[in-house]
C-alpha positions in Angstrom: -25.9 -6.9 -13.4 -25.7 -3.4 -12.1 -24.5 -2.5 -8.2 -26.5 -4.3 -5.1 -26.9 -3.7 -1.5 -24.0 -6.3 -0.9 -21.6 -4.8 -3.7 -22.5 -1.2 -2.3 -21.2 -2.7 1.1 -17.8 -3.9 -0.3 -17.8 -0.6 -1.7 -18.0 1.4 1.7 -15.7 -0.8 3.9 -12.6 -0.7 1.3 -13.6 -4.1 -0.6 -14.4 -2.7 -3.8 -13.3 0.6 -5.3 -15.3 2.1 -7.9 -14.4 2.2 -11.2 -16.2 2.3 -14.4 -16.4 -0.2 -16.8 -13.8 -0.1 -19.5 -14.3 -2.0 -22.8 -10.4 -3.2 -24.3 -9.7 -3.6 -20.8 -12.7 -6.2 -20.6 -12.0 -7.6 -23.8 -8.5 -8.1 -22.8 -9.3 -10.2 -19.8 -11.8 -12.2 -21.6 -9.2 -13.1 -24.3 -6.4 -13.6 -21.7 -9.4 -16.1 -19.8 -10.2 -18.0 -22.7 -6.9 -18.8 -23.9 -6.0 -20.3 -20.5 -9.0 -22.2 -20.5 -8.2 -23.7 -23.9 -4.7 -24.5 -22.8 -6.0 -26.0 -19.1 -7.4 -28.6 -21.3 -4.9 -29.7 -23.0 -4.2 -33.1 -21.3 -0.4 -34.1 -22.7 0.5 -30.7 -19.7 0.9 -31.8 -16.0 -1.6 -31.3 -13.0 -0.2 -28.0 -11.9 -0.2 -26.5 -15.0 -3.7 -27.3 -15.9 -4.6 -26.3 -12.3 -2.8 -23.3 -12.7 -4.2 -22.4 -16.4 -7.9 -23.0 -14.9 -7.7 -21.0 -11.8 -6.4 -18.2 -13.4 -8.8 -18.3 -16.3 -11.5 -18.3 -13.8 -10.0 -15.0 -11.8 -10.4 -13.6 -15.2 -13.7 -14.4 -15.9 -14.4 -13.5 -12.0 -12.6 -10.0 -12.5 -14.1 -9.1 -15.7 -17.7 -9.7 -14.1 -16.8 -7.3 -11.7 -15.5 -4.6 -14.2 -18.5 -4.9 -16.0 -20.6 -4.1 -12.7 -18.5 -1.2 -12.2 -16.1 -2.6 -9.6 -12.2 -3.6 -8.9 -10.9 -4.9 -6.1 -7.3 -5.8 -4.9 -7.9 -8.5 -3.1 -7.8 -12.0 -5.8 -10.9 -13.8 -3.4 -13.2 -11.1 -3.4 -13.4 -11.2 -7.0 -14.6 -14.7 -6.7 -16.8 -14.3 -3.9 -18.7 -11.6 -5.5 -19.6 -13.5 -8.5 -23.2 -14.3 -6.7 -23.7 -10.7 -7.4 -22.1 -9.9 -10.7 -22.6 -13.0 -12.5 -25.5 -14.1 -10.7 -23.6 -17.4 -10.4 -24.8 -20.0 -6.9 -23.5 -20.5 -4.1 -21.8 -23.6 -4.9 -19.6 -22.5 -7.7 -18.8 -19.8 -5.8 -17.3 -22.0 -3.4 -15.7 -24.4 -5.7 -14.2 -21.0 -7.1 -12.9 -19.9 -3.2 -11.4 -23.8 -2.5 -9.8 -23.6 -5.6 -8.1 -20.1 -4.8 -7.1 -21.9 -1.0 -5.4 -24.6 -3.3 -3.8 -22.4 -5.7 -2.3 -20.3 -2.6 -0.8 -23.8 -1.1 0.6 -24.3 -4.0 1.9 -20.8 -4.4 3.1 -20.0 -1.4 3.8 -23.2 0.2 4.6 -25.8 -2.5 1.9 -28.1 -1.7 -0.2 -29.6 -4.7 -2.6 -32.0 -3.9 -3.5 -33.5 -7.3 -7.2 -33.9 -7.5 -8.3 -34.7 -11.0 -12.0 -34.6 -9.9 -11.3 -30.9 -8.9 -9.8 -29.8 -11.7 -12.9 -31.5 -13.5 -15.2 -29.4 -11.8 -12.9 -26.5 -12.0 -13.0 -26.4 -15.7 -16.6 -27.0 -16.0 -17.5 -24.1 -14.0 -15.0 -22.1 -15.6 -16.9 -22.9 -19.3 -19.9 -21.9 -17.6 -18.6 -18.7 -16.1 -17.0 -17.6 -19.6 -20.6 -18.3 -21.1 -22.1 -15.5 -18.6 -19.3 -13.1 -19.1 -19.5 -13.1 -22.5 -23.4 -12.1 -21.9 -22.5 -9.9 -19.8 -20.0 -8.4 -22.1 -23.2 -7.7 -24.6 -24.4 -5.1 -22.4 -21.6 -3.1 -22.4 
């Protein structure tokens, strides 16, 4: 995807830091994303596992777009919120992506699941479609 005006900005105010690209690093994440996603999708595991599994399967995907475009960031939403610039993903996914990350942190940091198998639906299914781009993405490296 290369840098944009909006990346550039994250850049400036402390978002972003630049780093380039680095390939077994990439490759790493990918693998790491893709066996979560296989095991969020195993149905015999509980709702917080799966949960868990997708979420972090999609922070991989999300963080590996980023690395490709020359980026890292501390901060585990930024990741996702950029994806309308490094995986030219829409606006709603990248909003499923940032209410997912607000459920994971209930759950994290405050015990609280709510089970939503419609969620977690959606969850995966954008997370399959994310790997699909990263993967492109990885081709241009």
């Amino acid at each position: 995807m290369g840098s944009n005006e909006n990346l550039e900005n994250l850049l400036r105010s402390g978002g972003l830091k630049f780093e380039p690209p680095d390939r077994k690093e990439c490759e790493g994440l990918l693998r790491s994303a893709a066996d979560r996603l296989d095991d969020a999708q195993t149905r015999s595991l509980s709702f917080a596992s799966r949960f868990d599994l997708a979420y972090n399967a999609a922070h991989a995907l999300a963080l590996t777009s980023l690395r490709l475009c020359g980026y890292r960031s501390d901060k585990r939403y930024l990741v996702f919120q950029c994806l309308a610039h490094t995986a030219d993903i829409g606006k709603v996914q990248v909003r499923l992506f940032a209410l997912c990350h607000e459920r994971r942190n209930l759950a994290e940091y405050e015990g609280y699941m709510d089970e939503d198998p419609a969620l977690l639906d959606q969850l995966l299914d954008s997370t399959v479609q994310l790997m699909e781009r990263v993967q492109r993405q990885m081709l241009r490296l």
